[in-house]
PDB file with SEQRES, HELIX, SHEET and CRYST1 records, atoms N, CA, C and O in Angstrom:
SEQRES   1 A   78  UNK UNK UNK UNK UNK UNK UNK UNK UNK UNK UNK UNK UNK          
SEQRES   2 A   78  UNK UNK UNK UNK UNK UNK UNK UNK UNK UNK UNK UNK UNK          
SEQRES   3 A   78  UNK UNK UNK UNK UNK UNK UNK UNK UNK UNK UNK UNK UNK          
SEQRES   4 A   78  UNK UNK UNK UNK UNK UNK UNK UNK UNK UNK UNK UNK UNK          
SEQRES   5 A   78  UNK UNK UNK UNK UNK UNK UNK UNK UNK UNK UNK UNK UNK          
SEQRES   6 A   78  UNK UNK UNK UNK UNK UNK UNK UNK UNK UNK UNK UNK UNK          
HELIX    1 AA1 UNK A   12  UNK A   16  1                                   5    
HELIX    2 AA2 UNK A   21  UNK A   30  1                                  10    
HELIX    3 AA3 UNK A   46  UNK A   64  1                                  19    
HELIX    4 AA4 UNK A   67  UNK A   74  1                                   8    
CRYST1    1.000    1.000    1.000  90.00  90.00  90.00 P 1           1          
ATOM      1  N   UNK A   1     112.847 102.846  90.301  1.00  0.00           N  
ATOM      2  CA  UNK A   1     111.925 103.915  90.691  1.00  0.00           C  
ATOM      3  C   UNK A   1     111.136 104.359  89.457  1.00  0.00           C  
ATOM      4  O   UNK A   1     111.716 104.160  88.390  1.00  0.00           O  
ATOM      5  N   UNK A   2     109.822 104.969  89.392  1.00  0.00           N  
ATOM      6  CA  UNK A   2     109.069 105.255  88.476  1.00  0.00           C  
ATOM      7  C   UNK A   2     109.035 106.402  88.104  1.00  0.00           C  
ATOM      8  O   UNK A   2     110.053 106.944  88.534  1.00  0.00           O  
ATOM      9  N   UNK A   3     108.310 107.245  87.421  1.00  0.00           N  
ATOM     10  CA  UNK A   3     108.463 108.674  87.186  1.00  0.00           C  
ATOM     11  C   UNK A   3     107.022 108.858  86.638  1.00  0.00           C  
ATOM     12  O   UNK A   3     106.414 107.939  86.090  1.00  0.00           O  
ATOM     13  N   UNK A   4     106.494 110.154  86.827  1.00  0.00           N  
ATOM     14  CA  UNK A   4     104.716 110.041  86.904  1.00  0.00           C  
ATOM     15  C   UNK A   4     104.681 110.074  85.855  1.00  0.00           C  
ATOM     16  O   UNK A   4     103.452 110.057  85.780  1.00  0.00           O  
ATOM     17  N   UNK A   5     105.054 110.119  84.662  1.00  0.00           N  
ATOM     18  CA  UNK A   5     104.886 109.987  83.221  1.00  0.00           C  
ATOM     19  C   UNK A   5     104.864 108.235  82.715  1.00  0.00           C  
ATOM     20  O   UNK A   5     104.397 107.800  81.663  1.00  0.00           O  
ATOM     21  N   UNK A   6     105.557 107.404  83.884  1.00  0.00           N  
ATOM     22  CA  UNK A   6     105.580 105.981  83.084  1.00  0.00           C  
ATOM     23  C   UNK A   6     103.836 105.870  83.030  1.00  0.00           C  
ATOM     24  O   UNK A   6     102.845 106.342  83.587  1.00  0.00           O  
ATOM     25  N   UNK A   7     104.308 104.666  81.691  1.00  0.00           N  
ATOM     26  CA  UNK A   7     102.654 103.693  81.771  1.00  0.00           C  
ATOM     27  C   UNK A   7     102.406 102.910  82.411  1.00  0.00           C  
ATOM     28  O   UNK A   7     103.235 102.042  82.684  1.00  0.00           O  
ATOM     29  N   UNK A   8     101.255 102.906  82.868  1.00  0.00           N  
ATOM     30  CA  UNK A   8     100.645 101.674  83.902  1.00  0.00           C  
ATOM     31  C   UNK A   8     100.230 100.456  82.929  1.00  0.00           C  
ATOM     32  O   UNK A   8     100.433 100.530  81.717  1.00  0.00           O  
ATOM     33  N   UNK A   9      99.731  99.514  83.438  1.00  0.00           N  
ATOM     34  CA  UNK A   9      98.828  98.250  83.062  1.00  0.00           C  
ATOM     35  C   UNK A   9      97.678  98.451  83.416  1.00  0.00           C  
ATOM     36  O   UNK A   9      97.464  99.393  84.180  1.00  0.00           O  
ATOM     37  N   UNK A  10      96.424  97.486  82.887  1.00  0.00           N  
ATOM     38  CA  UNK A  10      95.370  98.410  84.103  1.00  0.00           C  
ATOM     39  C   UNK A  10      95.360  96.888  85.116  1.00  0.00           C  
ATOM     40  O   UNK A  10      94.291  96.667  85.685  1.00  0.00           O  
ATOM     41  N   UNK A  11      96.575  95.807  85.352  1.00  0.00           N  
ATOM     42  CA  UNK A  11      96.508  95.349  86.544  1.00  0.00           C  
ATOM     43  C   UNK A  11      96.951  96.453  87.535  1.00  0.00           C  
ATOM     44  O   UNK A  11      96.328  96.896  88.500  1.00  0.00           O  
ATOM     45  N   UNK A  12      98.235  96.806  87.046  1.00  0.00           N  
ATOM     46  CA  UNK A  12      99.167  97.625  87.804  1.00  0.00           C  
ATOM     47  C   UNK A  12      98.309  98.671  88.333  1.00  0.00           C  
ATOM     48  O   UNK A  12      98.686  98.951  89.471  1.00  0.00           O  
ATOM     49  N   UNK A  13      97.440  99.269  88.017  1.00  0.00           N  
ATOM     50  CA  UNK A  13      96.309 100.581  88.210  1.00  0.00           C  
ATOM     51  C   UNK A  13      95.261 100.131  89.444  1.00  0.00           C  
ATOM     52  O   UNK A  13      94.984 100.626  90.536  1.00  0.00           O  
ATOM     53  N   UNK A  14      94.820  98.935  88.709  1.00  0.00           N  
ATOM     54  CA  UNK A  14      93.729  98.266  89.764  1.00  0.00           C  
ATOM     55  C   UNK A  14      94.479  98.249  91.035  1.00  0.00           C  
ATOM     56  O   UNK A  14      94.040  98.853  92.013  1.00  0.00           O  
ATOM     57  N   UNK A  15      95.450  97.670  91.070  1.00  0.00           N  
ATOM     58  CA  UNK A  15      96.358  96.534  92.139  1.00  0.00           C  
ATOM     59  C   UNK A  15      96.433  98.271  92.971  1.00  0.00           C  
ATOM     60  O   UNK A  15      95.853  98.321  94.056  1.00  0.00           O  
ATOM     61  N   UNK A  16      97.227  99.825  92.391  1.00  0.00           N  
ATOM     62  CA  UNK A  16      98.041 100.721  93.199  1.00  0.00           C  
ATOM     63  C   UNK A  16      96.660 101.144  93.709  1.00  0.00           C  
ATOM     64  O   UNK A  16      96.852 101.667  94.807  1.00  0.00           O  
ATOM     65  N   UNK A  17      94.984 101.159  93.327  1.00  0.00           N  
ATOM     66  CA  UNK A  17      94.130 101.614  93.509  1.00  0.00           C  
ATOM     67  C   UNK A  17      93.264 101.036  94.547  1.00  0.00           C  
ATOM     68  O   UNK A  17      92.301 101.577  95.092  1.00  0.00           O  
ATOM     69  N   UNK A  18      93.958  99.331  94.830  1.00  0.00           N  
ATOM     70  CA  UNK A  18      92.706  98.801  95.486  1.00  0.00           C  
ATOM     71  C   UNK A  18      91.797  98.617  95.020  1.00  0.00           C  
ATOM     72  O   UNK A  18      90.846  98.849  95.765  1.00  0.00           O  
ATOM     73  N   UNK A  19      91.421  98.125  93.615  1.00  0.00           N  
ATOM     74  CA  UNK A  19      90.196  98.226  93.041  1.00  0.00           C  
ATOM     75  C   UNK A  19      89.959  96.793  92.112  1.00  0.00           C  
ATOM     76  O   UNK A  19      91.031  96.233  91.883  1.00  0.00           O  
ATOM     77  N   UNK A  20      88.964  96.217  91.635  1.00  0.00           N  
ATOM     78  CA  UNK A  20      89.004  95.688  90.904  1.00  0.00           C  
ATOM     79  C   UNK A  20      89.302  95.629  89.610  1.00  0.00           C  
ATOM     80  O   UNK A  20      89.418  96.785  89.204  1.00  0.00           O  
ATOM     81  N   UNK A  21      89.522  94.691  88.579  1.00  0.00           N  
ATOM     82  CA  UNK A  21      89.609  95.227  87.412  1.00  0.00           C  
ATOM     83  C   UNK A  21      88.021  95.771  86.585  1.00  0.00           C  
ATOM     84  O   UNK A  21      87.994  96.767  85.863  1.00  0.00           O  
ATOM     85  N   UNK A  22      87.144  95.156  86.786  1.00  0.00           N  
ATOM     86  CA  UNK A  22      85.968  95.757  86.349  1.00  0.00           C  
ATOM     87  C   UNK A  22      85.731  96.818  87.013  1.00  0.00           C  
ATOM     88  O   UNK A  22      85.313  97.777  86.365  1.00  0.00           O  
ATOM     89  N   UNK A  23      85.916  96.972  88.466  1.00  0.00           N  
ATOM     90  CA  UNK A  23      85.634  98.734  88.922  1.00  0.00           C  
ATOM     91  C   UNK A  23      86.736  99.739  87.804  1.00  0.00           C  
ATOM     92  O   UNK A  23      86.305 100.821  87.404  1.00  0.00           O  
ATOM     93  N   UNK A  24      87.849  99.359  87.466  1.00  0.00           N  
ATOM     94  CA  UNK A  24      88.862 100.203  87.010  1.00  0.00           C  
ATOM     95  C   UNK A  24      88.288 100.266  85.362  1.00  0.00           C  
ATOM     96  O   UNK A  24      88.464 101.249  84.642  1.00  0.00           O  
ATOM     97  N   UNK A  25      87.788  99.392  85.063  1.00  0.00           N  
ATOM     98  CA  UNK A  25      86.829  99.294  83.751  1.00  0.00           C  
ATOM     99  C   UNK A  25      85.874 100.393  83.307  1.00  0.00           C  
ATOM    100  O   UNK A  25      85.777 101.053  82.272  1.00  0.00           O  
ATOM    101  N   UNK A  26      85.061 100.349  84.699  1.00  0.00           N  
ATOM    102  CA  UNK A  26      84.223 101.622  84.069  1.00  0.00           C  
ATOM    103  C   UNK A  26      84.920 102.791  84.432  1.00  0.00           C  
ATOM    104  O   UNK A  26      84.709 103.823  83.796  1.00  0.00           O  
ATOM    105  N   UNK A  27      86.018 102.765  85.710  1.00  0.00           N  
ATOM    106  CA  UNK A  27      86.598 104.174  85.536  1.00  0.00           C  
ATOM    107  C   UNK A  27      87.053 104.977  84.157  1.00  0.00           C  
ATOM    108  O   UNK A  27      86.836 106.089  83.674  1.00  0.00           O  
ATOM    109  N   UNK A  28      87.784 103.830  83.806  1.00  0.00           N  
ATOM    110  CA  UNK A  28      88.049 103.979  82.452  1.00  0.00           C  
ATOM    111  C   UNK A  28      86.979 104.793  81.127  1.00  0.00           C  
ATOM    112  O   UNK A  28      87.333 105.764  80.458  1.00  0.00           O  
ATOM    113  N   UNK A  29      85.793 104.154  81.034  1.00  0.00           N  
ATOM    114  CA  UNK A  29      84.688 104.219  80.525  1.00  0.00           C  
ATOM    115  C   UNK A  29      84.033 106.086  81.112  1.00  0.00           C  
ATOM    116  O   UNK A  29      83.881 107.002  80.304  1.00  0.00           O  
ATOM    117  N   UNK A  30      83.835 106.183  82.213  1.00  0.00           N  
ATOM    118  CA  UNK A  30      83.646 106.494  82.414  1.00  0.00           C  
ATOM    119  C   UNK A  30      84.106 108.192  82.345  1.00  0.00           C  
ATOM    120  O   UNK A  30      83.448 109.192  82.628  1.00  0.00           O  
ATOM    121  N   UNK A  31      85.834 108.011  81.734  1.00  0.00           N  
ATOM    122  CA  UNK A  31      87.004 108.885  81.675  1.00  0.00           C  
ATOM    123  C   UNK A  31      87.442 109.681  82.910  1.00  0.00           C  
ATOM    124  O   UNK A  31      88.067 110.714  83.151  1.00  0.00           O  
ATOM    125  N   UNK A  32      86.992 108.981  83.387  1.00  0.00           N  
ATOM    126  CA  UNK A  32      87.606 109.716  85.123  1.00  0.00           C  
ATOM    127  C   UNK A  32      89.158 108.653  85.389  1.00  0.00           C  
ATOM    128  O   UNK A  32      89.387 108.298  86.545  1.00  0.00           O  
ATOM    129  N   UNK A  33      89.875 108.331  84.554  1.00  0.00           N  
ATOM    130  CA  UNK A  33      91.008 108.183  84.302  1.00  0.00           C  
ATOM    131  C   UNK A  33      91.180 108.437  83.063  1.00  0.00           C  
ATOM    132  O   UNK A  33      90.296 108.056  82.296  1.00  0.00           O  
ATOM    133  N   UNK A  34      92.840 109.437  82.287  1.00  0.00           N  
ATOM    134  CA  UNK A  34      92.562 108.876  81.060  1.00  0.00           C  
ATOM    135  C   UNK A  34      93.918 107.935  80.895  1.00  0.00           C  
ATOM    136  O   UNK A  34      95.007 107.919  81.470  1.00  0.00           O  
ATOM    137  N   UNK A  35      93.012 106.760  79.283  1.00  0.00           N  
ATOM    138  CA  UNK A  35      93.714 106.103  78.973  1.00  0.00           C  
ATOM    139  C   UNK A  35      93.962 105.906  77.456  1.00  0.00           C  
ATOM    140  O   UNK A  35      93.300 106.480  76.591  1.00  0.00           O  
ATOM    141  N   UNK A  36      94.761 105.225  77.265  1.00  0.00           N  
ATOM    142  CA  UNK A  36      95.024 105.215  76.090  1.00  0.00           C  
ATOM    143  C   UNK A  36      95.601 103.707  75.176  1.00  0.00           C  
ATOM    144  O   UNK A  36      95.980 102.701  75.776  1.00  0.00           O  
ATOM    145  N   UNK A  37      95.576 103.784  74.122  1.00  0.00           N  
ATOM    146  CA  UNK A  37      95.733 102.111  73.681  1.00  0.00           C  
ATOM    147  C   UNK A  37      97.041 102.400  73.064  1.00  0.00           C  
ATOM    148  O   UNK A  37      97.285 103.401  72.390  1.00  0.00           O  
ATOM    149  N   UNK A  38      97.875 101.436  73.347  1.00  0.00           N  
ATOM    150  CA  UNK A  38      99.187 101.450  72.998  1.00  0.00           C  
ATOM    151  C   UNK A  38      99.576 100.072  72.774  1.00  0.00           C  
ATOM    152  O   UNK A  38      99.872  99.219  73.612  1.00  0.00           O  
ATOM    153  N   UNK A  39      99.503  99.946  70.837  1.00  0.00           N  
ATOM    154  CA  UNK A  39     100.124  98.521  70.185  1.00  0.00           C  
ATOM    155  C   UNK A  39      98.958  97.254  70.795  1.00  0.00           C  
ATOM    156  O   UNK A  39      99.304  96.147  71.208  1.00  0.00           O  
ATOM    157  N   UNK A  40      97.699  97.708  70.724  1.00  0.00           N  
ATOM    158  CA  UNK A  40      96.555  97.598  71.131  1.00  0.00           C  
ATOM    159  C   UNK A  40      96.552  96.838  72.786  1.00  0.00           C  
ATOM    160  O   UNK A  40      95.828  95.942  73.220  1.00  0.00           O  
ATOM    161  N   UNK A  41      97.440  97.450  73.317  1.00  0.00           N  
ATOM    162  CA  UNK A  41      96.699  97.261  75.217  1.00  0.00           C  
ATOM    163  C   UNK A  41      96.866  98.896  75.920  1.00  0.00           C  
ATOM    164  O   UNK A  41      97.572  99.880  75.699  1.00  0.00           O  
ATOM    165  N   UNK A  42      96.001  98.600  76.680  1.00  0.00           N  
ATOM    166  CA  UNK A  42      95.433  99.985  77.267  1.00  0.00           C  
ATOM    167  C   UNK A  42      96.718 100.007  78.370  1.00  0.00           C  
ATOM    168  O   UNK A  42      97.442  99.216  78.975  1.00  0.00           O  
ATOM    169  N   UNK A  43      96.556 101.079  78.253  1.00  0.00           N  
ATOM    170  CA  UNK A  43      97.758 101.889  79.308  1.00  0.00           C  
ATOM    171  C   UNK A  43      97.910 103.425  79.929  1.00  0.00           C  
ATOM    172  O   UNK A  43      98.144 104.203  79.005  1.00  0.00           O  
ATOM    173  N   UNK A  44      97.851 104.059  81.150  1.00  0.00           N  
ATOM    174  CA  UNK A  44      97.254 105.011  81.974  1.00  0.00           C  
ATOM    175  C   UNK A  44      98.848 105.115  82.081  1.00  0.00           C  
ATOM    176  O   UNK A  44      99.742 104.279  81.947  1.00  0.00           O  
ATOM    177  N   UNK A  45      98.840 106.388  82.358  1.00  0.00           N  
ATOM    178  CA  UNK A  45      99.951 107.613  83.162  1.00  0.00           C  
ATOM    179  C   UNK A  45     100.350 107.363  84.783  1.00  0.00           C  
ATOM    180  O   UNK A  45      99.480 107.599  85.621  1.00  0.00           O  
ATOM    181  N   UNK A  46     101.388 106.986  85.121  1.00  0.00           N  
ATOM    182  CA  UNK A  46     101.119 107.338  86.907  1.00  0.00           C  
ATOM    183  C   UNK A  46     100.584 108.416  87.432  1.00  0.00           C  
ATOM    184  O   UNK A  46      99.740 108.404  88.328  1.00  0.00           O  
ATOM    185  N   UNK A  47     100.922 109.129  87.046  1.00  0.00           N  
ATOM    186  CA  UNK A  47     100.441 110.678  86.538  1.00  0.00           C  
ATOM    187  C   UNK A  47      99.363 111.042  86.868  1.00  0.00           C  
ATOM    188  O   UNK A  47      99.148 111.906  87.718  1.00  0.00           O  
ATOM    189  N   UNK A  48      98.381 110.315  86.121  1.00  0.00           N  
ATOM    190  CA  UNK A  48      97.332 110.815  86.274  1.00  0.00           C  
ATOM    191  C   UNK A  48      96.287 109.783  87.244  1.00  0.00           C  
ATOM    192  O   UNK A  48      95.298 110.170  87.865  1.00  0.00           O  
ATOM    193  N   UNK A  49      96.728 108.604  87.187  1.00  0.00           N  
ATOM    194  CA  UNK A  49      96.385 107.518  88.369  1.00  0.00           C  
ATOM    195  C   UNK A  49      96.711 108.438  89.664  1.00  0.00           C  
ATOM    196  O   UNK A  49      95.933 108.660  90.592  1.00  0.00           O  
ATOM    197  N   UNK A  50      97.217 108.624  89.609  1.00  0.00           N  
ATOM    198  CA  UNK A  50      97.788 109.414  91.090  1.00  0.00           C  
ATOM    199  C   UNK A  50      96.794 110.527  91.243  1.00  0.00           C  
ATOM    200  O   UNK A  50      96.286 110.815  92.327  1.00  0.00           O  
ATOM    201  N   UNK A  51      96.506 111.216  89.973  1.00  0.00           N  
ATOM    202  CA  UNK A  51      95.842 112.482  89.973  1.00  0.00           C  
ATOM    203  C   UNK A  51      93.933 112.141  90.595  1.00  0.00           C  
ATOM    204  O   UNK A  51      93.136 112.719  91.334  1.00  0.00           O  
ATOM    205  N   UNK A  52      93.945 110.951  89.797  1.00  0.00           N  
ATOM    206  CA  UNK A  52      92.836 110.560  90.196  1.00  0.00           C  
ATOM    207  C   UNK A  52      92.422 109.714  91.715  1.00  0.00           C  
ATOM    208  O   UNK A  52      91.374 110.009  92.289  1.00  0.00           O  
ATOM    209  N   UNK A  53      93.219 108.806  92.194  1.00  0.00           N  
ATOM    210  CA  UNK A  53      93.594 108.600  93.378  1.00  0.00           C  
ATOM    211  C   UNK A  53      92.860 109.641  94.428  1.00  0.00           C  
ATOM    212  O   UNK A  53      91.779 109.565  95.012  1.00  0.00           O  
ATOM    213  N   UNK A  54      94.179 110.922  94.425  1.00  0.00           N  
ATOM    214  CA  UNK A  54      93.724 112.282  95.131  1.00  0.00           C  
ATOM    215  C   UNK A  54      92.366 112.810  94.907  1.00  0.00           C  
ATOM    216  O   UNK A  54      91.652 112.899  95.906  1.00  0.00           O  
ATOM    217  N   UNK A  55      91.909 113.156  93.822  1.00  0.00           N  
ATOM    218  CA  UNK A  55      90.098 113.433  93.865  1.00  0.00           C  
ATOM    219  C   UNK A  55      89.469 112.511  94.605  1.00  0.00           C  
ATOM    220  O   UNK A  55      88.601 112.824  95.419  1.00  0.00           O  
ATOM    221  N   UNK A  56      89.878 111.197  94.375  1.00  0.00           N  
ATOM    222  CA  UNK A  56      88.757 110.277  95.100  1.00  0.00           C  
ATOM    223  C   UNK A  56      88.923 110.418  96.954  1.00  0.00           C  
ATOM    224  O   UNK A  56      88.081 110.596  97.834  1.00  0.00           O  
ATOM    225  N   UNK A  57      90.273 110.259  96.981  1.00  0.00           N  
ATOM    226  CA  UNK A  57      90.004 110.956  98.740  1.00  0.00           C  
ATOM    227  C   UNK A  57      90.090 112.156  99.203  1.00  0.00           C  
ATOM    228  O   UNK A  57      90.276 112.440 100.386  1.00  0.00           O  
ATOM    229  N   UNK A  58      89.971 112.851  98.380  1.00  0.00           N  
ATOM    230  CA  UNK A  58      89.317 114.289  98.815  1.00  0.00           C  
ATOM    231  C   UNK A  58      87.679 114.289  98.980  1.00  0.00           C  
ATOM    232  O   UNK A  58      86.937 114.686  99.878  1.00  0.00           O  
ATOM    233  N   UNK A  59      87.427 113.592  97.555  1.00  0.00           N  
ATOM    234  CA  UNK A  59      85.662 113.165  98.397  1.00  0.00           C  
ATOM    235  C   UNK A  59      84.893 112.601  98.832  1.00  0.00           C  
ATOM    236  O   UNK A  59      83.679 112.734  98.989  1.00  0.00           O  
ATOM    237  N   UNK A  60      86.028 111.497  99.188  1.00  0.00           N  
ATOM    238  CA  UNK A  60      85.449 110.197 100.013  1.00  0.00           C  
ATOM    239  C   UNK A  60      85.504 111.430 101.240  1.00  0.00           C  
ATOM    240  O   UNK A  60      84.465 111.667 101.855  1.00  0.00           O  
ATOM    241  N   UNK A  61      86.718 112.169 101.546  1.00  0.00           N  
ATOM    242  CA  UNK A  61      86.827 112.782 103.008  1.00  0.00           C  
ATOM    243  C   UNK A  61      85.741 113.839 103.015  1.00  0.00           C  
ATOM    244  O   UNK A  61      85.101 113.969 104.059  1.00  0.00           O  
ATOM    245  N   UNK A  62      85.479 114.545 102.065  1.00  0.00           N  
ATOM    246  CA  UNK A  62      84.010 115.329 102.060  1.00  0.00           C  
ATOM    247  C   UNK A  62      83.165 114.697 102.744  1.00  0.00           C  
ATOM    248  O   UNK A  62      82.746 115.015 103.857  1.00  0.00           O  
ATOM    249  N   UNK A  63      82.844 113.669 102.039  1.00  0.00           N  
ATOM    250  CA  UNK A  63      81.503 112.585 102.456  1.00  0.00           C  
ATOM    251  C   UNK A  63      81.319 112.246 103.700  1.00  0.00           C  
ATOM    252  O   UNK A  63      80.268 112.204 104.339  1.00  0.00           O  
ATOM    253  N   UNK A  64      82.488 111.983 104.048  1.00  0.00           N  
ATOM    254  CA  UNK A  64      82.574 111.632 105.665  1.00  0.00           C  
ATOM    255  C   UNK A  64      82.017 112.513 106.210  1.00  0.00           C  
ATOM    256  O   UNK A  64      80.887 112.251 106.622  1.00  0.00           O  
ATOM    257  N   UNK A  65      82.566 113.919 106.444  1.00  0.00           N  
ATOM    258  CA  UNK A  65      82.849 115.350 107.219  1.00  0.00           C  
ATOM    259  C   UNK A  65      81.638 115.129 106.874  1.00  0.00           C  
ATOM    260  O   UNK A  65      81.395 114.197 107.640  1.00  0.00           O  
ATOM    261  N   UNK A  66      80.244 115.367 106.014  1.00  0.00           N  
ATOM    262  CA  UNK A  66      79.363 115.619 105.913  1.00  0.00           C  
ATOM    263  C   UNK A  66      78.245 114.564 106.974  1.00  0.00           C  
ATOM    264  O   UNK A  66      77.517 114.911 107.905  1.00  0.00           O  
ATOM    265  N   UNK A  67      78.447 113.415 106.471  1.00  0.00           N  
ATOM    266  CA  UNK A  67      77.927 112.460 107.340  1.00  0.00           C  
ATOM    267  C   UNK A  67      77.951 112.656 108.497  1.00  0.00           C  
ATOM    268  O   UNK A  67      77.044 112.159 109.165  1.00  0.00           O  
ATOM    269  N   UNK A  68      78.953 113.421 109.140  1.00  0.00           N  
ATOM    270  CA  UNK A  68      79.644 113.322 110.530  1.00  0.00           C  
ATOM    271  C   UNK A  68      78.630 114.156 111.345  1.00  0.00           C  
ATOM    272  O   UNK A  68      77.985 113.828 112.341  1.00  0.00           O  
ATOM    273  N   UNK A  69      78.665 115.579 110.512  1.00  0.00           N  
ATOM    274  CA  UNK A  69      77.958 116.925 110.599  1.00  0.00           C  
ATOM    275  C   UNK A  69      76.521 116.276 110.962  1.00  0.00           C  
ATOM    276  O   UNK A  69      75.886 116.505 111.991  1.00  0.00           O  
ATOM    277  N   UNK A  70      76.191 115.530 110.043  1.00  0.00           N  
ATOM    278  CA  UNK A  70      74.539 114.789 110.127  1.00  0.00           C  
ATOM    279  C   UNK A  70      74.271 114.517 111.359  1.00  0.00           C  
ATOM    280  O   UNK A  70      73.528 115.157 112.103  1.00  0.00           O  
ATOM    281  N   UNK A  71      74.899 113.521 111.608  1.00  0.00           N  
ATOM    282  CA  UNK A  71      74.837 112.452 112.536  1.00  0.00           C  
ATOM    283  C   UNK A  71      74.984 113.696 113.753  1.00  0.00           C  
ATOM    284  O   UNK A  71      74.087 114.298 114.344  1.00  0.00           O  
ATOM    285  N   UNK A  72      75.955 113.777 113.830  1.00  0.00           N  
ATOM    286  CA  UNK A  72      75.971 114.898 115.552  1.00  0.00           C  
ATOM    287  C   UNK A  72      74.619 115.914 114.970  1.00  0.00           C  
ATOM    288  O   UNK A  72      74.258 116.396 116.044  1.00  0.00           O  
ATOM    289  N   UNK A  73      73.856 116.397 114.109  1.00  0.00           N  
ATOM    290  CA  UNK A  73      72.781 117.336 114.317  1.00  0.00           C  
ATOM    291  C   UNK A  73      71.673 116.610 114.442  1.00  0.00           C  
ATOM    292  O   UNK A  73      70.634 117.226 114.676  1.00  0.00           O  
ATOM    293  N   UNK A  74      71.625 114.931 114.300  1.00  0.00           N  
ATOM    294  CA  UNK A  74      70.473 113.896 114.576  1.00  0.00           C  
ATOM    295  C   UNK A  74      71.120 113.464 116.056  1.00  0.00           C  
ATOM    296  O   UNK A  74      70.698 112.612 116.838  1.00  0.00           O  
ATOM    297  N   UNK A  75      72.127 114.217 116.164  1.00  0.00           N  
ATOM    298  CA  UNK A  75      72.199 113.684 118.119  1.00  0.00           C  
ATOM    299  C   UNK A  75      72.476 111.970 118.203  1.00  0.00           C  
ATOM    300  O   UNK A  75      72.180 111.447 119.278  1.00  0.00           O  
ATOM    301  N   UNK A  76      72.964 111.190 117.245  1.00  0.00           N  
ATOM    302  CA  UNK A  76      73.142 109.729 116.808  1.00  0.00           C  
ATOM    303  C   UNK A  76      74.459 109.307 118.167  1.00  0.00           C  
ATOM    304  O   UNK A  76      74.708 108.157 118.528  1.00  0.00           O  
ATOM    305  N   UNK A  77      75.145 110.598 118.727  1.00  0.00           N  
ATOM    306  CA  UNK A  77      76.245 110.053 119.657  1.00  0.00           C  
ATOM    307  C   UNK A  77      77.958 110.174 118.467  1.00  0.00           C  
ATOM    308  O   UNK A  77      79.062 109.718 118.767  1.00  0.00           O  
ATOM    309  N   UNK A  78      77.779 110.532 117.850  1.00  0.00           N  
ATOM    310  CA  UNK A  78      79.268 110.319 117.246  1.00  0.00           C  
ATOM    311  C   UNK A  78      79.772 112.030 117.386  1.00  0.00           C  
ATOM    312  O   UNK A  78      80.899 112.373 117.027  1.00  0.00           O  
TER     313      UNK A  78                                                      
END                                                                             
């Protein structure tokens, strides 16, 4: 079992994320994960993979709800 403090890989990150490794690249870059170099390979928190995870479907689910709102005030049938 893991504990949200272990280190990830950034396969292990990509792979729990569904993501590619170049999408997880610029996450990285981007610092909307943080990471860190350890004995020079990069390595993320479950921790905070997780942390970030949750933001992203909180506003993927925004996005939706919003779209949704659209669409029924353009009368589209949904």
């Amino acid at each position: 079992m893991t504990r949200s403090d272990d280190e990830l890989t950034p396969g292990q990150v990509a792979d729990l994320l569904n993501v590619s490794r170049s999408y997880l690249d610029r996450l990285l870059e981007q610092g909307d994960i943080p990471a860190r170099n350890r004995g020079g390979q990069c390595r993320m928190r479950l921790r905070d993979v997780l942390e970030y995870k949750e933001r992203s479907q909180r506003l993927r689910a925004r996005c939706l709800d919003a779209l949704t709102a659209q669409a029924q005030e353009l009368d589209m049938g949904y």
